[in-house]
Steps between C-alpha positions, in 0.01 A plus 500: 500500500307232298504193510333187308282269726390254327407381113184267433578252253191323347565101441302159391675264734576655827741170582743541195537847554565476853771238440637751217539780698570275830732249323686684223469865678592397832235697617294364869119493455358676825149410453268325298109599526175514308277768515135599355518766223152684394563484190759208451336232754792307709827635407816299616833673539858445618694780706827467389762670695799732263705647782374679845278772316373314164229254411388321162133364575453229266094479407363186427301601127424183327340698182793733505629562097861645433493745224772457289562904490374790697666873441725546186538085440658493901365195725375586838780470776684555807890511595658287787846573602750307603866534665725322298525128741126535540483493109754235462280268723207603284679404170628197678122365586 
């Protein structure tokens, strides 16, 4: 079986995405660290917890640039799923 672990999601303010995904999302933030990169220098990042076997690691990347499209005109992304309350509450927030 296969499973997904965890995503890294690259962000310029660690705080307002934590309260996004915390706030809105519901989701609990298990951990908060920095760390020395190489190559980056200090990286911040957020573990935030999806359910007992998923992660989104939110990365601290103040010079971080969307780009408007990637493959075929199609924004980078990732899918959350909800049950139907849990979505609700979402909507509701």
């Amino acid at each position: 079986m296969t499973t997904l672990d965890h995503v890294g999601v690259r962000v310029t303010d660690l705080d307002v995405a934590v309260k996004f995904y915390s706030e809105l999302l519901g989701l609990e933030m298990l951990e908060r660290r920095t760390r020395i990169d190489p190559h980056e220098g200090e990286v911040e990042a957020a573990a935030m917890k999806v359910n007992d076997g998923a992660w989104i690691f939110l990365l601290r990347t103040p010079k971080v640039q969307s780009h408007v499209e990637s493959i075929e005109g199609r924004p980078e992304h990732f899918c959350l799923v909800f049950e139907p309350d849990e979505f609700a509450r979402v909507i509701d927030r």
